[in-house]
N, C-alpha and C positions, 0 to 999 in steps of 0.2 A: 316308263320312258315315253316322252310325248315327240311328235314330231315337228311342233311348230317349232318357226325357228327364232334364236332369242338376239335381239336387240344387240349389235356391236358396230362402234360405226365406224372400225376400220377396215370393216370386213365387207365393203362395197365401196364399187370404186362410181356408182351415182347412183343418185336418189330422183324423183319426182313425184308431183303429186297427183293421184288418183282416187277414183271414186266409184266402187260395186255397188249394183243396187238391185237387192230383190224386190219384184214386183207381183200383185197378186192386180187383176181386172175388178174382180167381185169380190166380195166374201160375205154373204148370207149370215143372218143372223144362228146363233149357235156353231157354223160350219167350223173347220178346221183346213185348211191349206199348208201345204210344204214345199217348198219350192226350194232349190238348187242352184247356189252359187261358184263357177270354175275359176277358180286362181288361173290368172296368165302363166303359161310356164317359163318368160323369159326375167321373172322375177320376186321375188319375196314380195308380201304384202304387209303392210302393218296398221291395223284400224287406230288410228288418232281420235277421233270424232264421230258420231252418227246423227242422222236428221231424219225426218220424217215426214209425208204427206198421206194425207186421206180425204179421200170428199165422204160425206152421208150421202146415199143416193136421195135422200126426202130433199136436202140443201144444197143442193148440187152447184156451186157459186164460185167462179172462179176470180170472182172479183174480190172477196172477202180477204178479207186482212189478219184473220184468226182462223186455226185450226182448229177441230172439234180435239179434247181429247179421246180420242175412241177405246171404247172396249173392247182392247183384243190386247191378248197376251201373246207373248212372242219367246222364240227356245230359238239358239243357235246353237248348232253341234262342228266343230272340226270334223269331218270327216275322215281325215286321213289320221289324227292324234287318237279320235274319239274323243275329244274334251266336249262338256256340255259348255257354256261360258259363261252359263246363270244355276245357278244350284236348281232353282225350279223355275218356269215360266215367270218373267215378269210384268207387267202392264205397259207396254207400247212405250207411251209417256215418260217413264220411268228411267231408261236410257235410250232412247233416240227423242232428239230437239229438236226444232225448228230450222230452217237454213238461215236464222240470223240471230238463233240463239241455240246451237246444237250442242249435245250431251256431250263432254270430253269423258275421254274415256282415263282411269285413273293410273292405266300402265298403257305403252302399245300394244296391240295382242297381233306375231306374228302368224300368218300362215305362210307356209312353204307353198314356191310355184310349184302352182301342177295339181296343188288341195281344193279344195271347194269346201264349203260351208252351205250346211243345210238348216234351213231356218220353216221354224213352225208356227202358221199363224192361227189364232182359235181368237172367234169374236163369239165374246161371252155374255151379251145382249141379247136380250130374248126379241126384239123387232126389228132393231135398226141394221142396215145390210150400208158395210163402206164399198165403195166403188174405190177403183185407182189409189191401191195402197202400197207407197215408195216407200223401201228400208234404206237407206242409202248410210254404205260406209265409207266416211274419210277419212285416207289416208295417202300411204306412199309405198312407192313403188321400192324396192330395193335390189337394183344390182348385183350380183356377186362378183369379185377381183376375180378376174381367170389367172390360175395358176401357171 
């Protein structure tokens, strides 16, 4: 039994759109980072979409019109379910996009207010160290009907 909660849309009485986003500062070449994302508790979450930003600290350009793809794998676990959401780590790129061409996601995946998602970052690079790396999950917010 999992505890995210599943998709019904009579079972809120609004919806809006929102966006979590784990951030790491650095992440050194080989390092591993995990960092800690909290569900608002005054509502359900549901990830639609994901996006991504990295600079290379060697590139550091905020002018540039193209992201690197980076070498770093990434793991989200549900917390409160235990669901991992990828069988094993998978490459950054892979499912999070761009913010004007981001990775849809192929079902909503709920979390219950109040859960947090813990996501694990490992850059698998033997030099290159990314500075200011955005996970950024879009979605919506879900109200529950009070009884």
């Amino acid at each position: 039994m999992t505890n995210n909660p599943k998709y019904v849309e009579n079972a809120y009485f609004a919806k809006e759109g929102y966006i979590y986003t784990a951030a790491v500062d650095s992440l050194a070449a080989g390092a591993i980072a995990n960092v800690s994302v909290s569900i608002n508790t005054d509502a359900d979450f549901y990830i639609l979409k994901s996006t991504y930003w990295a600079n290379e600290s060697a590139t550091d350009d905020p002018t540039r019109f193209e992201l690197p793809s980076p070498g770093i794998l990434v793991q989200i676990q549900d917390t409160a379910s235990g669901n991992q959401l990828f069988r094993q780590p998978l490459p950054l790129a892979s499912v999070f996009g761009t913010g004007s061409n981001p990775f849809i996601w192929p079902a909503p995946y709920g979390v219950a207010g109040g859960g947090a998602l813990e996501f694990t970052f490992e850059n698998i690079t033997n030099a290159t160290v990314y500075e200011n790396v955005f996970l950024n999950l879009v979605g919506m917010k879900a109200f529950r009907q009070s009884r």
